[in-house]
C-alpha positions, 0 to 999 in steps of 0.5 A: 500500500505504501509503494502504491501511495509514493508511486502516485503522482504529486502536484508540484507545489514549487514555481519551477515544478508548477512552470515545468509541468504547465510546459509539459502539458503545453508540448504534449498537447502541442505535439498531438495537434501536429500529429492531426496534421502529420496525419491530415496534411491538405489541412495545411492547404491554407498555408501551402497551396494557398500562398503560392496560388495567391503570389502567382495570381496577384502579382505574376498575374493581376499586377504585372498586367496592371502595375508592371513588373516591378510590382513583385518589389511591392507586393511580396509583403502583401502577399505574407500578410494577405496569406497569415491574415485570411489562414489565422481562422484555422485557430478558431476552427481546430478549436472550436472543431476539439470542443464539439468533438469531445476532446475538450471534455476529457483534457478536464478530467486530466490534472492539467493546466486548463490554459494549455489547450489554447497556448499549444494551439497558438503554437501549433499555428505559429508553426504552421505560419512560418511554413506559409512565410517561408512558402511565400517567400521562396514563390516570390523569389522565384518570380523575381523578387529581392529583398533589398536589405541585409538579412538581419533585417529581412530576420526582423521583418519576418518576426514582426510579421510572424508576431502579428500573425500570433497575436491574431490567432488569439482573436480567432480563438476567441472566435471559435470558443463563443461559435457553436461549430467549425463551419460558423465559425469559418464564415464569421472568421472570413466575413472578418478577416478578408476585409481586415486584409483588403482594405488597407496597403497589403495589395496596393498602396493606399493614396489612391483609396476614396472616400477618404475616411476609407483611406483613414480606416485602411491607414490605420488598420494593423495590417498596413501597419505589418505590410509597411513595416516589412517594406521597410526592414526588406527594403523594399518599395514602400509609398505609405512613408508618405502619408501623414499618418502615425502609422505610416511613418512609424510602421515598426512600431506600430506594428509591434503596439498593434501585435501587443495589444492584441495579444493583451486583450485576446489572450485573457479574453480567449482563457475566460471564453475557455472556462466558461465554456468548458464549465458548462 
């Protein structure tokens, strides 16, 4: 009786064993949603064939036609914002897909660190994020686009857009835990994000943007922020610098307060969704 009593396990009562153990529950489960996609691979689509179906069709296609061939300069920033933004649904959609399934309902009977489940799903998506960036930018190197900088700060532009693309799938987290099921989800998630994407500088610059309060909104939108901060690190053409606004004349920064406060309100947000839901 006693072997049996010291062989159960213990809840660690120190900050190093209590941080330990919230890391293992976060890698294993980490680890279980990549095995879902090792298993299930066109559910990376989104952040495979998705990016270079968009590159060639906005910018060899469209933009050569419209713009010119040195459109590409401009618009492979774009393209990773346009691809992380409209593919950072797959948050809401996995998890709101594990709490119509059950799953959630037995991760509550495990000892674990309940917060968990949406950090490795974040993590898991990050992952997922860096394939599409690095898709992305191997499509546009092959159409004939060079970053016009050192590589330290081609490094810093893909951080601060990979920093953005995490911060927004907290929002869609969120998303999927006050949603009923995957498909609503999807919509609403789409219904939002695709114009987050489209009005503001990712495709084109946005000068030529009426009405003006429209132009206003597209300046102001986090993601113009990411796209003319990454212009700006890949050295790339970016004709936001020239308008009067914070945003665009500080696009670094601003991209990182944005990415910031998303992170602020949606990560407390998405852990209070969370217990109310799996309460129920």
């Amino acid at each position: 009786m006693n072997k049996l009593l010291q062989a159960r396990p213990t809840v660690p009562t120190s900050l190093l064993g209590k941080l330990a153990s919230i890391w293992r529950n976060i890698s294993m489960l980490t680890f279980r949603n990549l095995v879902h996609i090792a298993r299930e691979p066109l559910s990376l689509s989104d952040v495979t064939i998705q990016p270079v179906l968009f590159t060639l069709l906005f910018v060899s296609i469209l933009g050569a036609a419209v713009v010119g061939s040195g459109y590409r300069q401009f618009a492979i920033a774009g393209m990773l914002l346009l691809n992380l933004t409209t593919s950072a649904m797959g948050t809401g959609v996995g998890l709101s897909n594990d709490l119509n399934t059950g799953v959630i309902d037995r991760f509550r009977t495990l000892p674990m660190w309940s917060p968990a489940v949406l950090v490795a799903r974040s993590l898991s998506d990050i992952l997922s994020s860096m394939i599409c960036v690095a898709i992305v930018l191997l499509t546009g190197l092959a159409i004939g686009w060079r970053p016009d900088a050192s590589w330290l700060s081609v490094v810093g532009g893909v951080a601060v857009v990979l920093f953005f693309g995490y911060a927004l799938s907290w929002g869609c987290a969120c998303l999927g835990l006050i949603t009923k099921n995957p498909e609503t989800a999807q919509g609403i998630g789409l219904v939002i994000l695709f114009p987050l994407a489209i009005v503001s500088n990712a495709l084109v610059s946005t000068q030529g943007i009426k009405p003006t309060w429209l132009a206003t909104i597209a300046n102001w939108n986090p993601v113009s922020a990411v796209a003319s901060a990454c212009r700006q690190l890949f050295g790339n053409p970016n004709p936001s610098a020239t308008i009067n606004a914070w945003p665009m004349q500080h696009p670094i920064w601003a991209a990182i307060i944005w990415s910031i406060a998303i992170l602020m309100i949606f990560f407390p947000t998405g852990a209070y969704l969370y217990r109310r839901r799996t309460m129920k």
